[in-house]
C-alpha positions as CSV (number, residue, x, y, z in Angstrom):
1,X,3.4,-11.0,-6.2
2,X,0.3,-12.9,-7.7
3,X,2.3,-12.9,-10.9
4,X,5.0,-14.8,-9.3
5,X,5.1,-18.9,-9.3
6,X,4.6,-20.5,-6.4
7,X,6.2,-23.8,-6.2
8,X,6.4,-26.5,-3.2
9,X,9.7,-28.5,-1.8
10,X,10.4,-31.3,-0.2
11,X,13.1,-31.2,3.0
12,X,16.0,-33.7,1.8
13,X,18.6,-34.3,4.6
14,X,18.4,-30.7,5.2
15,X,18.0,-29.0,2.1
16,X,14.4,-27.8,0.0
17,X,14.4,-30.0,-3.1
18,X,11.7,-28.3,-5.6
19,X,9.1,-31.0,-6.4
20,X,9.0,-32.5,-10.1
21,X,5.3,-32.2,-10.0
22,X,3.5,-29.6,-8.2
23,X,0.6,-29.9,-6.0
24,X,-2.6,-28.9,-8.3
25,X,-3.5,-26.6,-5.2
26,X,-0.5,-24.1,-6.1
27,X,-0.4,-24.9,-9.9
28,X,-4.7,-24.6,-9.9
29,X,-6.3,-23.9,-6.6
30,X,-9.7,-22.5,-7.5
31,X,-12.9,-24.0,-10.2
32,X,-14.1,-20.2,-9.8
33,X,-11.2,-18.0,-10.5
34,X,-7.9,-17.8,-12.4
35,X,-4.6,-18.9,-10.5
36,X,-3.1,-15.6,-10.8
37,X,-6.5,-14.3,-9.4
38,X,-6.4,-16.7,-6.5
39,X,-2.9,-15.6,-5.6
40,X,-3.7,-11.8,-5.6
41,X,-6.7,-12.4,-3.0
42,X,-4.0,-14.2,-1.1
43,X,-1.5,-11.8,-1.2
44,X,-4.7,-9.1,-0.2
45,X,-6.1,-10.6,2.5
46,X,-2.1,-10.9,4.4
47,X,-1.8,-7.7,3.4
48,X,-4.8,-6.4,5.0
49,X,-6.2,-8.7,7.0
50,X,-3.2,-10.5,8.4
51,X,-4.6,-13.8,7.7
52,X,-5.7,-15.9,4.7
53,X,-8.5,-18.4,4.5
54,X,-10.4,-20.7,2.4
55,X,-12.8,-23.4,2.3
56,X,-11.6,-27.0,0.6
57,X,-13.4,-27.8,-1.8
58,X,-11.4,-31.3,-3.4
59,X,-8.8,-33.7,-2.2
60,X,-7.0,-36.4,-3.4
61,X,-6.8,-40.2,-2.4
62,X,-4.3,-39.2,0.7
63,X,-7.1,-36.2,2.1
64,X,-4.6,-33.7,0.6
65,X,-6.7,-30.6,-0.7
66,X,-6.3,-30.4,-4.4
67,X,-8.6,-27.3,-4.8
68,X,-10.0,-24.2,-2.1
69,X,-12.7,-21.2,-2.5
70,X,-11.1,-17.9,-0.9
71,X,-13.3,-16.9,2.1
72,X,-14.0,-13.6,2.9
73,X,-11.8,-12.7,5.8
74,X,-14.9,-10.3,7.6
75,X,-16.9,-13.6,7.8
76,X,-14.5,-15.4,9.5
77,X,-14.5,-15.9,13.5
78,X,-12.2,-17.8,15.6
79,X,-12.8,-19.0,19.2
80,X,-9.2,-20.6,20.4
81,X,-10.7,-23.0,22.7
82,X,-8.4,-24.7,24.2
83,X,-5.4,-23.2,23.2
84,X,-3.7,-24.9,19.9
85,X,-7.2,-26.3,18.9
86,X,-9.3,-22.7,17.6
87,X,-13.1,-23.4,16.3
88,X,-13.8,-21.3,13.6
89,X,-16.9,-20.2,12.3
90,X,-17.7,-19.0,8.7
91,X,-20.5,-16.6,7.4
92,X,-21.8,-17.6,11.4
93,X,-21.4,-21.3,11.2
94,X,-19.0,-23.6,12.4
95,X,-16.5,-25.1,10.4
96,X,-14.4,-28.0,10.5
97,X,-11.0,-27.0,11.1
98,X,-9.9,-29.6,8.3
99,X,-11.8,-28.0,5.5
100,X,-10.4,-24.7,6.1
101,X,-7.2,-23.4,5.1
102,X,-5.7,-21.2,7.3
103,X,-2.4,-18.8,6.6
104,X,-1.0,-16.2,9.0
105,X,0.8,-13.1,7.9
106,X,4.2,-12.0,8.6
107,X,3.2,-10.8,12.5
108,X,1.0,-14.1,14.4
109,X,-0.6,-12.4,18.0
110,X,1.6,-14.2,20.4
111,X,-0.3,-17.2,22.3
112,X,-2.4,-17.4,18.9
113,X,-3.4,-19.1,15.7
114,X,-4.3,-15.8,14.3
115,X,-1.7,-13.1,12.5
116,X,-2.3,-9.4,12.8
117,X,-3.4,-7.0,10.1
118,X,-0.2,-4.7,9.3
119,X,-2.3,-1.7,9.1
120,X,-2.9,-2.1,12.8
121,X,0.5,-3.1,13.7
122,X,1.8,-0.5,11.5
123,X,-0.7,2.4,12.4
124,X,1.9,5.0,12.7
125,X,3.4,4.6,9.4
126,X,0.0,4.4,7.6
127,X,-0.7,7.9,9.4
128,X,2.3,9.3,8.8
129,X,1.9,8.7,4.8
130,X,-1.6,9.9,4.5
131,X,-0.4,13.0,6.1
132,X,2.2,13.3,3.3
133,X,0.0,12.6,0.7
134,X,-2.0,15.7,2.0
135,X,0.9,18.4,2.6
136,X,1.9,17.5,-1.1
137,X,-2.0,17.9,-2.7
138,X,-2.1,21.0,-0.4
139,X,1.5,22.0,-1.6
140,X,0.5,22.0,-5.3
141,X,-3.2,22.8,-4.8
142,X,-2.5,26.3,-2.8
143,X,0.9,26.4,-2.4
144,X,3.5,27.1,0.8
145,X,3.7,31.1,0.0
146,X,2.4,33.2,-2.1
147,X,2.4,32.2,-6.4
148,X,3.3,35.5,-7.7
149,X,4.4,39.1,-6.7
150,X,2.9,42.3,-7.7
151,X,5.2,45.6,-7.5
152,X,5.0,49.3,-8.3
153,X,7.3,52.2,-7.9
154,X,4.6,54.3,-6.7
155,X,3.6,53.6,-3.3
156,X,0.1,51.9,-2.2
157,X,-2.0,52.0,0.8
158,X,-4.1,48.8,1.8
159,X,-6.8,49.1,-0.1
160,X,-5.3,50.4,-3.5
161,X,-3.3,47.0,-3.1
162,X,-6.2,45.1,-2.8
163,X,-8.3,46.3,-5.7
164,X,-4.8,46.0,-7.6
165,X,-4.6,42.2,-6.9
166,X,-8.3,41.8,-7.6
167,X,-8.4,43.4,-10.7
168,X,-5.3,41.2,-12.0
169,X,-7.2,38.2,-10.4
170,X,-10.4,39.3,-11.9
171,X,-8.0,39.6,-15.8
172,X,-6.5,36.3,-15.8
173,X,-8.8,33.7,-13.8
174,X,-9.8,31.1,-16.1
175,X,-8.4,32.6,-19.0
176,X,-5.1,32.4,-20.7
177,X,-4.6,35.3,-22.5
178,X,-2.0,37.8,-21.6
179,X,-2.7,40.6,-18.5
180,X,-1.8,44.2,-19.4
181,X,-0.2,45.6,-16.6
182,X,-0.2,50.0,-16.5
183,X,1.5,52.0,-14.1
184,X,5.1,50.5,-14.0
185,X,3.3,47.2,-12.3
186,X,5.9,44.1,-12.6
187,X,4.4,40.7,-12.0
188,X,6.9,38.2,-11.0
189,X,6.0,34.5,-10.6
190,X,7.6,32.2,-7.6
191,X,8.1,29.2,-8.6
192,X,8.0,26.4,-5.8
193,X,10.8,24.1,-4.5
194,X,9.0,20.9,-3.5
195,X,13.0,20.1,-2.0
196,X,12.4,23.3,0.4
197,X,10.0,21.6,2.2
198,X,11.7,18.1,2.2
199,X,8.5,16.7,0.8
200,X,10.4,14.6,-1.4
201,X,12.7,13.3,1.3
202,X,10.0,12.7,3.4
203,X,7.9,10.6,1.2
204,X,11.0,8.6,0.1
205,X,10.9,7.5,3.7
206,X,7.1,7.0,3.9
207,X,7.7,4.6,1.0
208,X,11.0,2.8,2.4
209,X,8.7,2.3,5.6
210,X,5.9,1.2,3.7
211,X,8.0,-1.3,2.3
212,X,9.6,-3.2,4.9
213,X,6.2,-3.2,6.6
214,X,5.3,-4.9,3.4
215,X,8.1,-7.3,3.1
216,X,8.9,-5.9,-0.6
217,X,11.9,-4.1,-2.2
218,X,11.2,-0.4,-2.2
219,X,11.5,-0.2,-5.8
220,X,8.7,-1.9,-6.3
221,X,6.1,0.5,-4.7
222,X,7.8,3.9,-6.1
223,X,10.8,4.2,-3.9
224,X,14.5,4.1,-3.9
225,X,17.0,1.5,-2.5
226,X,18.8,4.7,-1.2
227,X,22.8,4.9,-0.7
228,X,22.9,3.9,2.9
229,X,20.8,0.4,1.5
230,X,22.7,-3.2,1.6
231,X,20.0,-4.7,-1.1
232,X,20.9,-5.2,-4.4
233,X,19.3,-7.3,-7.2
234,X,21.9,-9.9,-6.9
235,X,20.7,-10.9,-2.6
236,X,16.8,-10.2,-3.5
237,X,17.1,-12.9,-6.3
């Protein structure tokens, strides 16, 4: 998104007319930083934070800021004193509410000035895609049943079986050469299905979640539109 252009409009009778010249605070916010680096911490500190801040640095003739310096969203405190006029504080001092900049994300704490982090909001969907992430490094890491199968014609008690296994084990661990197998032993590999365990499925929908927590196409992060899904490229744009 901090690759994307922001532009400002005017309301005309109804209707957002894009401005011929843009305000130098969208086109060139920061002295210290590069728009498109400006615009990422932006997009970050929604994204995880809930809220965006930062400190004017310039204005024009009309007080308009022409420039701002992205605050760190841990350092900033808000005391909404009477309600509708908050006193913030930054880095532990207070700060006039006209040199800061203030922009709530997509959910705003009813009764407040201040938006809500989507990660708490969301909680449930953040823990149910960690614990996907993990079934699927388990999944490939040890798999879901056994990787192979050793057989005989010839009948094995419990610990012939065992010194069998550990003597293949002991042949081809980190090695690739091939095992000689004696005896009428037949090794047969078992090859996973990822589908089996509706991993895939599963972390589609982590990512569709994900998503609309995130106010982006699915696409975008990994995932699929899907055949039940109304967007297409022509209502995004």
């Amino acid at each position: 998104m901090s690759m994307l252009p922001f532009h400002a409009y005017r309301d005309v009778d109804g209707v957002g007319t894009k401005l011929d010249r843009q305000p130098q605070i969208l086109t060139n916010p920061s002295t210290a930083v590069r728009p498109v680096a400006w615009k990422a911490q932006f997009v970050v500190s929604q994204a995880l934070w809930g809220n965006f801040w930062a400190i004017v640095a310039s204005e024009d003739a009309l007080s308009y800021p022409t420039s701002a310096e992205v605050a760190d969203p841990g350092q900033v405190t808000c005391e909404e004193r009477p309600p509708g006029r908050p006193m913030w504080r930054y880095a532990g001092r207070e700060i006039d509410a006209d040199r800061l900049l203030h922009a709530p994300g997509r959910y705003v704490r009813p009764g407040s000035v201040l938006g809500l982090s989507p990660l708490d909001v969301h909680r449930d969907t953040w823990g149910l895609a960690q614990a996907a992430r993990r079934y699927g490094a388990e999944w490939f890491r040890d798999g879901a049943h056994p990787s192979a199968i050793l057989s005989t014609p010839v009948s094995l008690d419990e610990n012939q079986a065992k010194t069998m296994k550990e003597r293949f084990m002991a042949a081809v661990k980190r090695r690739r050469e091939p095992a000689v197998l004696s005896g009428g032993v037949e090794y047969t590999p078992i090859q996973g299905n990822p589908s089996e365990s509706q991993m895939i499925e599963v972390e589609d929908q982590v990512i569709g979640r994900v998503a609309r927590v995130m106010g982006v196409p699915a696409e975008m992060i990994g995932g699929s539109a899907g055949s039940k899904s109304s967007v297409t490229y022509a209502n995004r744009e």
